[in-house]
C-alpha positions as semicolon CSV with decimal commas, in nm:
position;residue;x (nm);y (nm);z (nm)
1;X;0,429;0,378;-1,725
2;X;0,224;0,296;-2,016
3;X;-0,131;0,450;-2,096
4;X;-0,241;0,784;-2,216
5;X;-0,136;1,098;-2,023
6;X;-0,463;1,128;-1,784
7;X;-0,440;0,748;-1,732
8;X;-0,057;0,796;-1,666
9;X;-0,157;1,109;-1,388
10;X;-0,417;0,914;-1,231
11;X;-0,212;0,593;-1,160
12;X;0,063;0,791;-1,046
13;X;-0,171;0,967;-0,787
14;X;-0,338;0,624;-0,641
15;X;0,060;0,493;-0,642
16;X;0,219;0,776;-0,495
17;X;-0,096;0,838;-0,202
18;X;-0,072;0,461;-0,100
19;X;0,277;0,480;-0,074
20;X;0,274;0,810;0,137
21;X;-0,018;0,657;0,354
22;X;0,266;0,313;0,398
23;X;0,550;0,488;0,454
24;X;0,377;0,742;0,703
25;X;0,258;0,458;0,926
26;X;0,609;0,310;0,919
27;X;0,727;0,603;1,048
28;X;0,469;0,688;1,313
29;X;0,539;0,398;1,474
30;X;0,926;0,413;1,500
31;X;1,037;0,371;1,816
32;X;1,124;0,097;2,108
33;X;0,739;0,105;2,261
34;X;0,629;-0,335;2,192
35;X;0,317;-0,156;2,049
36;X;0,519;0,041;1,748
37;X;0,705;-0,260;1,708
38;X;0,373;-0,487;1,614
39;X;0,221;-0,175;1,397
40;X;0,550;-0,136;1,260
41;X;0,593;-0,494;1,132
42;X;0,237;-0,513;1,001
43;X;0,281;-0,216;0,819
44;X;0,614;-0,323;0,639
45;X;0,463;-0,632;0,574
46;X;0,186;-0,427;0,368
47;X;0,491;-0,217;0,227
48;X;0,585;-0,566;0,077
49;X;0,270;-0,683;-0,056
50;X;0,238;-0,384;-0,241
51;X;0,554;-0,394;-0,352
52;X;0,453;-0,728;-0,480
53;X;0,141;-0,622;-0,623
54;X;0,302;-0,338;-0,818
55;X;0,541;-0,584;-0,984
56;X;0,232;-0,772;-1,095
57;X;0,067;-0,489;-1,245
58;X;0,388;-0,360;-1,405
59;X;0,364;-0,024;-1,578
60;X;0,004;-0,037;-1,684
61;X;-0,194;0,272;-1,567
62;X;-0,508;0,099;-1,697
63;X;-0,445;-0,199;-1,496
64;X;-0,386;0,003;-1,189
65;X;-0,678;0,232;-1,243
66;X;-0,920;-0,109;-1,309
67;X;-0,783;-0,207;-0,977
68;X;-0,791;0,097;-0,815
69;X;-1,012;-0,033;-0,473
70;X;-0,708;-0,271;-0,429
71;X;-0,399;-0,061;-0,407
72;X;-0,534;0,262;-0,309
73;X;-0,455;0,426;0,015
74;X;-0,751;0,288;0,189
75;X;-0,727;-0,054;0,068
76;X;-0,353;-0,043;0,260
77;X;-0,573;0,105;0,549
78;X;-0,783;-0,208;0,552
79;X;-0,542;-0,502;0,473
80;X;-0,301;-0,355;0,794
81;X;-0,605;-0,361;1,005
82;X;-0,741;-0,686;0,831
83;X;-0,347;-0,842;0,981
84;X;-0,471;-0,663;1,306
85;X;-0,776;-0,782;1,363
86;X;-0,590;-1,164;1,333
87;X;-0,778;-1,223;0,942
88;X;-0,463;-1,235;0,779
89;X;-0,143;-1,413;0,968
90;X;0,220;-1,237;0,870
């Protein structure tokens, strides 16, 4: 990751706490109940689009700092419930 060390720290910490917050919803709703299935494919579809978003940014803490209210852990929050809600299709 490029940027200076306190840049490099904080983009790590929005990265790594968005990706906790995605990966912990996959996981909560493991499981054979039609319910966990829908959660479950909403939230790997936000896995994705982050996962798309990050290859946009790249390695640039600056960038991912500037856009911080976009791929934090509540902006994951709101895009899943955003697909819930029927604003976004998947």
């Amino acid at each position: 990751m490029e940027g200076t060390e306190k840049q490099v720290k904080w983009a790590e910490d929005i990265i790594n706490a968005a990706q906790a917050t995605i990966e912990a919803n996959i996981k909560r709703n493991e499981g054979d109940d039609p319910m966990n299935a829908n959660e479950r494919k909403i939230w790997e579809w936000v896995k994705g689009e982050y996962d798309k978003a990050m290859q946009m940014v790249g390695g640039d803490a600056k960038l991912i700092i500037d856009n911080r209210k976009s791929l934090d852990a509540d902006a994951m929050i709101r895009l899943a419930g955003r697909v819930r809600c029927g604003y976004i299709k998947i």
